[in-house]
N, C-alpha and C positions, 0 to 999 in steps of 0.2 A: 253478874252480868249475863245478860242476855246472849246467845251466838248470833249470829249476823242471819244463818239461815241454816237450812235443816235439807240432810239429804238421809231420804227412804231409801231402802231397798224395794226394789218392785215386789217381792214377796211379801212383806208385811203389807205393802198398799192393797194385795189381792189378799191378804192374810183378812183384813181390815173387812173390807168392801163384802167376801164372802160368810164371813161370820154374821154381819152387820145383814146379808140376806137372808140367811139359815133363821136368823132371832124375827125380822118383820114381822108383824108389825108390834113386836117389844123392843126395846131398847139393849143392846145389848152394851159390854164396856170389855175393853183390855187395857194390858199393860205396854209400855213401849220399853223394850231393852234396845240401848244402843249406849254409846259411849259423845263425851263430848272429844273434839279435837279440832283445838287451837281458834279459827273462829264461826264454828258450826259445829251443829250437833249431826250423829248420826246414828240413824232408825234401824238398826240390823233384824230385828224380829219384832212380836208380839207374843204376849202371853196371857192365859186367861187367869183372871186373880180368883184367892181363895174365895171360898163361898160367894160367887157373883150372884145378886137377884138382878131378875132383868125383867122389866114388866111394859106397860103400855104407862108413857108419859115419864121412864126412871129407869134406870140402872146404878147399882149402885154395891159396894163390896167395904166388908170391914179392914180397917187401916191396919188394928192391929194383929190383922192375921198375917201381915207382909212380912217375910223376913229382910233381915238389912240387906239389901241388894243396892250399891250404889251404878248398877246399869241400868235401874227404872229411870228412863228421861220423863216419864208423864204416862197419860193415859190418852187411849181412843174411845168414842160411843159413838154410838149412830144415834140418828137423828130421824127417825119414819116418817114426821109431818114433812121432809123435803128442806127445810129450813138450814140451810149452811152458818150460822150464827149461833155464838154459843150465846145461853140462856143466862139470867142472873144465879139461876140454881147451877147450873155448870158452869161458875164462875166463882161463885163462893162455896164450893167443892175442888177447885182447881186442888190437883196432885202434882207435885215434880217440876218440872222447868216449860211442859208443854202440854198440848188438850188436841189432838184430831177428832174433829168430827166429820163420820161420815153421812152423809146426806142422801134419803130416799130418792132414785131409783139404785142406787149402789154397784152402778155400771161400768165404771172409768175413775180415775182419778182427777178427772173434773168435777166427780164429788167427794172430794176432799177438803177439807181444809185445817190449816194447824194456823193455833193460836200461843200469843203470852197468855202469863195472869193476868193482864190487864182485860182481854182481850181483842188483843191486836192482830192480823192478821201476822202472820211469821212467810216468808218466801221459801219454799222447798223445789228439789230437784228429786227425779228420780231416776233410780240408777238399779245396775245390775249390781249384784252381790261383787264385791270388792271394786267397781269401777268408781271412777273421781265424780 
């Protein structure tokens, strides 16, 4: 089952957003550790996964370099062409329970967005490190 809705920490959203400029105009990808709890998930960090390639038009990292971590809720990529919509290739790669993509100019949290597998939009709040 799906959470209802997803609360970031403001660190990984700027975690997120400043990697996702440092890589422009490649594609960069991270990991999301957080925990679920009761009817929502939550985003405490990112992390960069083993051997990430990051190129123009892809991002993409081998599965079975992951160790069992069951804190990975999913993954983040940016998105250069500005496009907040995940792709059918970042859709039939979906990782974990969720998908942030971040979206060129990578200024705010207005370019964000998390999705399902399906891909669905997901509703998120953000928040300071331990606040509701």
């Amino acid at each position: 089952m799906m959470a209802k809705y997803v609360v970031i920490y403001r660190s990984a959203v700027e975690s997120i957003l400043s990697y996702a400029k440092a890589l422009h105009p490649r594609e960069g990808v991270l990991l999301l550790r957080g925990k679920v709890d009761k009817d929502r998930i939550v985003i405490k960090e990112v992390v960069i996964p083993p051997l990430a390639a990051h190129g123009r038009g892809f991002s993409n990292f081998p599965l079975h370099m992951l160790p069992n971590d069951f804190s990975i809720m999913g993954t983040a990529h940016s998105h250069p062409s500005g496009l907040l919509r995940p792709s059918i290739e970042d859709l039939n790669h979906f990782y974990g329970r969720l998908m942030i993509i971040a979206a060129h100019p990578y200024e705010s949290e207005r370019q964000i967005a998390i999705f399902d597998k399906d891909g669905s939009t997901v509703k998120y709040v953000v928040s300071f490190e331990g606040g509701k």
